[in-house]
C-alpha positions as CSV (number, residue, x, y, z in Angstrom):
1,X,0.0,0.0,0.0
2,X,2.5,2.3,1.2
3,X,4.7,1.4,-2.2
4,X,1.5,2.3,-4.0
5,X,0.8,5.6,-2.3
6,X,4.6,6.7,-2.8
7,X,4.3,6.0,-6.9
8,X,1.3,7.7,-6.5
9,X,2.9,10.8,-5.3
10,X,5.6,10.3,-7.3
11,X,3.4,10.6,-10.3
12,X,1.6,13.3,-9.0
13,X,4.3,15.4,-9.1
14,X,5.9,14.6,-12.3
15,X,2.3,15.6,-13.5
16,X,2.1,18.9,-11.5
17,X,5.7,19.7,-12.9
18,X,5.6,18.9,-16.8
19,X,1.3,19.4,-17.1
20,X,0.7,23.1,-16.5
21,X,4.1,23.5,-18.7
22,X,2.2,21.2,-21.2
23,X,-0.8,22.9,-21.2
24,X,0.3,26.7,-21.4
25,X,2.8,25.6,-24.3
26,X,-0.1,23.6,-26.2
27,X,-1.9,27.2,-25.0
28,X,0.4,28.8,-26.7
29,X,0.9,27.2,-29.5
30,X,-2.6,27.4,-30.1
31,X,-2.8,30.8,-29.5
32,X,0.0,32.0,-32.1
33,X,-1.8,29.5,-34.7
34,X,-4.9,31.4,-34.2
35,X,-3.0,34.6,-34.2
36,X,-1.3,34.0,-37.6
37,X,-4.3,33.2,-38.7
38,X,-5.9,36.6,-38.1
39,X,-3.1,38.7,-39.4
40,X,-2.9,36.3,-42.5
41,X,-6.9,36.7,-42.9
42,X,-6.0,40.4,-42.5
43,X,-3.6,41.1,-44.5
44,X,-5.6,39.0,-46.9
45,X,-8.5,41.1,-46.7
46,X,-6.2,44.1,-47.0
47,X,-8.0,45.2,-50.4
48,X,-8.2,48.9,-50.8
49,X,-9.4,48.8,-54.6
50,X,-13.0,49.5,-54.0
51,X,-11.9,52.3,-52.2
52,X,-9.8,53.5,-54.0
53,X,-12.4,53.1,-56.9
54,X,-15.1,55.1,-55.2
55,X,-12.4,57.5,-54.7
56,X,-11.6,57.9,-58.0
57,X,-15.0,58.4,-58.6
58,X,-15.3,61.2,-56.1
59,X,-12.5,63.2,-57.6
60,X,-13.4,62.2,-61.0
61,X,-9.8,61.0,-61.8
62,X,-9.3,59.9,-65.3
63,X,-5.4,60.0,-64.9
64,X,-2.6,57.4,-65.1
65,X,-1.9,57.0,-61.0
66,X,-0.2,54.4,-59.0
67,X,-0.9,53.4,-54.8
68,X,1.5,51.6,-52.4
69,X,1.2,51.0,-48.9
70,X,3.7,49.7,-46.7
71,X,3.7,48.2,-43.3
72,X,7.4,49.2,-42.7
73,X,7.8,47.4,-39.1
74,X,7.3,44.4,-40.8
75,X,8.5,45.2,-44.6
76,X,6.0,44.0,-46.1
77,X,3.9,45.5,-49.3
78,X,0.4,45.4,-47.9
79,X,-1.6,46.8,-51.1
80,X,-0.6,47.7,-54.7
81,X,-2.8,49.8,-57.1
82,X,-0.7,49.9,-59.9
83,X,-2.3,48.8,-63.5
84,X,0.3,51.0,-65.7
85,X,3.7,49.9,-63.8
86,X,4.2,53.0,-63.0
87,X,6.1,51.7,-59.9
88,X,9.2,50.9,-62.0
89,X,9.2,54.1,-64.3
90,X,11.2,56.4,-63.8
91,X,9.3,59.7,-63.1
92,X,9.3,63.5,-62.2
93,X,8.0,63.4,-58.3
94,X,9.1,67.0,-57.8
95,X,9.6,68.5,-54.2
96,X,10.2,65.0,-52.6
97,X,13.2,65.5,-53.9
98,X,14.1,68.2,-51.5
99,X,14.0,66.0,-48.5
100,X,17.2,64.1,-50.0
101,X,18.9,67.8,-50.5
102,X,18.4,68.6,-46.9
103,X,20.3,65.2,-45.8
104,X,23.2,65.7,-47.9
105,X,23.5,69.3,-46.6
106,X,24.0,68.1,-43.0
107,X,26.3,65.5,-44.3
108,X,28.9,68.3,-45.1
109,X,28.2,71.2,-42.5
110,X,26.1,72.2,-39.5
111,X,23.2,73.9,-41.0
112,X,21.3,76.5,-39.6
113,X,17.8,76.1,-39.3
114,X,16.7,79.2,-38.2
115,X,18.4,81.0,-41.4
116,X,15.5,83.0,-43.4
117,X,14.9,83.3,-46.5
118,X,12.8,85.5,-48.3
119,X,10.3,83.9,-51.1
120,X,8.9,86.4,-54.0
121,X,6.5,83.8,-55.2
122,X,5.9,83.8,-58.7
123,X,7.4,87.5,-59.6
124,X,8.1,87.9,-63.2
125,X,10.7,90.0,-62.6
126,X,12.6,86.5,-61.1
127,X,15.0,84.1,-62.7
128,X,13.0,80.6,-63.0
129,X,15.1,78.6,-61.4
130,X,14.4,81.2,-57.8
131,X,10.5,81.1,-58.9
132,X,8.4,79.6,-56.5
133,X,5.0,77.6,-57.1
134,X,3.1,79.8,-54.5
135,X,1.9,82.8,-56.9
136,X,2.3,85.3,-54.0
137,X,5.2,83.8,-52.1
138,X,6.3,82.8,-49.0
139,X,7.5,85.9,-47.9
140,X,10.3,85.0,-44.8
141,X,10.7,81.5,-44.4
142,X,13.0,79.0,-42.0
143,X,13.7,75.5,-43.1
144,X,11.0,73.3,-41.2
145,X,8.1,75.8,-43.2
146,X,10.3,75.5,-46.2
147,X,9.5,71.7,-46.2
148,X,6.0,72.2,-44.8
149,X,4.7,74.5,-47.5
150,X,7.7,73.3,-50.5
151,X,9.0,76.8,-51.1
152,X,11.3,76.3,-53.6
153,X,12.6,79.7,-53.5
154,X,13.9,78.6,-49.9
155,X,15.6,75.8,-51.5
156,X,16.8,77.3,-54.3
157,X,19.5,79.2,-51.6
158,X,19.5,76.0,-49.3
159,X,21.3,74.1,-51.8
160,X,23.7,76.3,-53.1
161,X,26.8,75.1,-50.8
162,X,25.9,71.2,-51.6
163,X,28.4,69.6,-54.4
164,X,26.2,67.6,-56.8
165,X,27.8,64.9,-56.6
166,X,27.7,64.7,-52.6
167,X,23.8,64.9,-53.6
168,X,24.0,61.9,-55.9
169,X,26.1,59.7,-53.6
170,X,22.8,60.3,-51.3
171,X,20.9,59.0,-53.5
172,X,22.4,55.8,-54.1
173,X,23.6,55.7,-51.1
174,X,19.8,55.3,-50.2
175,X,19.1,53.3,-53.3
176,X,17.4,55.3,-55.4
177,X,19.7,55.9,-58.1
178,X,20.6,52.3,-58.4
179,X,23.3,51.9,-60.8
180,X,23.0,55.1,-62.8
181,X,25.6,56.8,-64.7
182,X,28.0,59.8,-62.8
183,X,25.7,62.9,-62.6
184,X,28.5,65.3,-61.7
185,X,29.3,68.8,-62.6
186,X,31.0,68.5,-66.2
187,X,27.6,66.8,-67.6
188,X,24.8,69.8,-66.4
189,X,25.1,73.2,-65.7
190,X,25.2,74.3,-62.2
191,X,21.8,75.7,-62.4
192,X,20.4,72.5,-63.7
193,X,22.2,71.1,-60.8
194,X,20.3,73.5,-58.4
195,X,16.7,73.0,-60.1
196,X,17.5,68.8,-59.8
197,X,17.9,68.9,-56.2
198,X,14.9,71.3,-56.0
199,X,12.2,69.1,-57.7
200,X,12.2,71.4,-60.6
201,X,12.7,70.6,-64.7
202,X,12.4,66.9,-64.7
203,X,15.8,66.6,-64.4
204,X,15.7,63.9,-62.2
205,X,13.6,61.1,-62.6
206,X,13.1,58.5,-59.8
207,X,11.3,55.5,-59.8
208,X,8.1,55.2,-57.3
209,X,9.1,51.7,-55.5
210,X,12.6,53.0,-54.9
211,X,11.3,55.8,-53.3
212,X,8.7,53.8,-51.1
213,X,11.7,51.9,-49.9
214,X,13.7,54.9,-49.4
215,X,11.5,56.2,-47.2
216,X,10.6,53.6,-45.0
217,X,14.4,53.6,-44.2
218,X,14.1,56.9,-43.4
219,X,11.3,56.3,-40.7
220,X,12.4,53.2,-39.2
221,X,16.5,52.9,-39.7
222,X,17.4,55.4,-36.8
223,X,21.0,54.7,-36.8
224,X,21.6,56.0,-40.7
225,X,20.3,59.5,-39.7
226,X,21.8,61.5,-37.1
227,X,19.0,62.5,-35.0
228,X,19.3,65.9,-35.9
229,X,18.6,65.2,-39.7
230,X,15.5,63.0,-38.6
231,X,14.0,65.6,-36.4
232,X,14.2,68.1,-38.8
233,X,12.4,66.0,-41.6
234,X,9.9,64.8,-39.1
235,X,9.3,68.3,-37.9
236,X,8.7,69.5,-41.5
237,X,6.7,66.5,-42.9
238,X,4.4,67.2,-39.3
239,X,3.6,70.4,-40.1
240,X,3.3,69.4,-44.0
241,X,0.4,67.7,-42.8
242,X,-0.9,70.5,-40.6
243,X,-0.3,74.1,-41.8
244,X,1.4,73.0,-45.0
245,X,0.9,71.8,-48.8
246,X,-1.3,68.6,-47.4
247,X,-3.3,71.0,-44.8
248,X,-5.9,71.8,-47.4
249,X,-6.8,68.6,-48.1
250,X,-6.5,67.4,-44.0
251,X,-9.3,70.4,-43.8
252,X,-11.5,69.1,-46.0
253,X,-11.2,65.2,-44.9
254,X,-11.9,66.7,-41.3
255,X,-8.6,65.4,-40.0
256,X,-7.4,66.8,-37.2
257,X,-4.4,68.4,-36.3
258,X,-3.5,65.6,-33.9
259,X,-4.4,62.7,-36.2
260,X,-1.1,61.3,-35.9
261,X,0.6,61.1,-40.0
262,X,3.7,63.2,-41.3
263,X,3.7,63.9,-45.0
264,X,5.5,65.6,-47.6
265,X,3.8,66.2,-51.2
266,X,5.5,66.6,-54.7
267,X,4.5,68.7,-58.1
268,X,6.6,67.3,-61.1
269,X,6.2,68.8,-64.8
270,X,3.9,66.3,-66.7
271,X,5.7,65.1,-69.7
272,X,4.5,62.6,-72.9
273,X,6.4,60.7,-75.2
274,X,9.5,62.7,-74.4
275,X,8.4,66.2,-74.1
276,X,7.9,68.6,-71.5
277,X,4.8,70.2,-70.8
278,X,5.2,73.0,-68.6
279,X,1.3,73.8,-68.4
280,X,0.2,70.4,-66.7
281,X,2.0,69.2,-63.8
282,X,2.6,65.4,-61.9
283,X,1.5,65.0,-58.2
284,X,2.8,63.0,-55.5
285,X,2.0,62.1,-52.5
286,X,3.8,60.3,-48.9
287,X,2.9,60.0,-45.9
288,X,3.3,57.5,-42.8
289,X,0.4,57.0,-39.7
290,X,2.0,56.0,-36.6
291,X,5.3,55.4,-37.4
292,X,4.2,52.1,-39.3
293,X,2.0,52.5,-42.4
294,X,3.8,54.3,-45.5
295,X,0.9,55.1,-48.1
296,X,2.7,56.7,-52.2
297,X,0.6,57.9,-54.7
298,X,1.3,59.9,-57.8
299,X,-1.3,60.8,-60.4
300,X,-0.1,61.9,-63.7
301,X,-1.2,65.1,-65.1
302,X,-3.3,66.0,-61.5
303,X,-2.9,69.9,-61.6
304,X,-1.0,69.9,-58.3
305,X,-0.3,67.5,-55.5
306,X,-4.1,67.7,-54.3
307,X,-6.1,64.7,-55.7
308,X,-3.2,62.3,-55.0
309,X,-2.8,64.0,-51.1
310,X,-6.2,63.2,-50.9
311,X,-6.3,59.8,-51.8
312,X,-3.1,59.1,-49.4
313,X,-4.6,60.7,-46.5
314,X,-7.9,58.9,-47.1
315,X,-5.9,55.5,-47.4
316,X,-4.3,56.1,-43.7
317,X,-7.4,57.6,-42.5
318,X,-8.8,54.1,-43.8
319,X,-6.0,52.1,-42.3
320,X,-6.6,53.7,-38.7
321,X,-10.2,53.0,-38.9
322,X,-9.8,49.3,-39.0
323,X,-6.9,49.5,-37.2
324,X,-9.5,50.7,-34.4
325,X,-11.7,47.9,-35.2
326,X,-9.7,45.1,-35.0
């Protein structure tokens, strides 16, 4: 009896110690199972395209455009509206250039970001390249405006000091002149230089998917910026979204100031089978919600960054909603 008792308790406690391990790992186990299931059903149901269609609708878009969104915490591609591969074309984004411009100016120098400028606006009496897109100007303007509301007037002096070719080692070095020929000094003037790193003339074209990923480095590599760099371009792209070139749109969406997305927009020159109209114009459009969800669009031939700002900031607006949901 006693021999039975004692195997008794011996078993008793082998169960007490492996069973609850048992059963919170089968637990577990069942739990992540049911979890990957839900993000996989999730990601799955991820499909923006009737949106986006009603959209379309709304704004009565008959343009080429292109969509890309962008969980970047886990770099993945969660939705792709792209029926023209316009992805993979290289193409005139305009003032998201600038963003790149301002990171290879703090590469060489301390930079002052409290230095003014003053912006004319659109005065006839002014060089093109100083022109800026704002009809009445700017007037003074620091550099976290400057990248809020795109002044390119600002820019046009911001760059000045920056070598080109420092600028184009930025770019590749953030891969988004992948294997492209030497743009240095001896093959473009130095104004042409100066409207390139502005967003101005087509001169460079960049390729949508290569900016996505550029981006999302941006926002989520924190060692490959110095902290000044990133608080500058987070500052800016903030107040992009709140006072700036995407406020309008923000306004009429009834987003609030707090709703919590940086941005920066982008007017390129449209141009068609080769040639440059100077009349129509590209729009682009980024932006990131929460420090996780990248949204790109670019419309060709949109008049202005407008319809494609609205799109993106209806996409995250979108995205938070079922984010809230779930």
């Amino acid at each position: 009896m006693r021999k039975k008792l004692k195997i008794l308790l011996i078993v008793k406690r082998i169960y007490s110690s492996i069973m609850p391990g048992f059963f919170y790992k089968i637990r577990a186990f069942v739990f992540i199972l049911l979890s990957s299931s839900f993000l996989i059903a999730q990601e799955k149901s991820l499909n923006l395209d009737s949106f986006i269609d009603e959209k379309v609708k709304e704004q009565n878009i008959t343009n080429v455009f292109c969509v890309y969104l962008k969980d970047i915490k886990s770099d993945k591609i969660l939705y792709v509206y792209d029926k023209n591969n316009l992805g993979n074309s290289e193409l005139s984004l305009g003032s998201i250039i600038k963003i790149f411009s301002i990171i290879a100016k703090f590469k060489n120098h301390p930079v002052d970001i409290a230095e003014t400028h003053f912006c004319n606006g659109y005065d006839e009496n002014t060089p093109y390249v100083v022109k800026c897109w704002l009809r009445e100007g700017h007037k003074k303007i620091s550099l976290i405006p400057a990248i809020a509301n795109s002044c390119n007037t600002y820019f046009y002096y911001f760059v000045q000091d920056i070598d080109f070719n420092l600028f184009i080692e930025t770019l590749k070095e953030w891969k988004i002149l992948k294997g492209s020929e030497n743009w240095g000094k001896k093959f473009i003037s130095r104004e042409e230089q100066i409207m390139a790193m502005i967003g101005k003339m087509n001169i460079l074209k960049l390729k949508p998917i290569d900016i996505v990923e550029s981006f999302a480095k941006i926002f989520m590599d924190k060692k490959r910026l110095q902290s000044e760099v990133r608080d500058v371009l987070f500052d800016g792209m903030r107040l992009c979204y709140q006072q700036g070139t995407a406020s309008k749109v923000r306004k009429k969406l009834f987003l609030s100031t707090d709703f919590p997305v940086i941005c920066k927009t982008g007017t390129g020159i449209f141009e068609e089978n080769g040639k440059i109209d100077i009349k129509k114009t590209n729009g682009s459009f980024i932006g990131l919600l929460e420090n996780r969800y990248l949204v790109f669009v670019f419309v060709e031939n949109s008049t202005g960054a407008e319809k494609p700002t609205e799109i993106g900031l209806s996409i995250l607006r979108e995205v938070n909603s079922m984010g809230k949901e779930d």
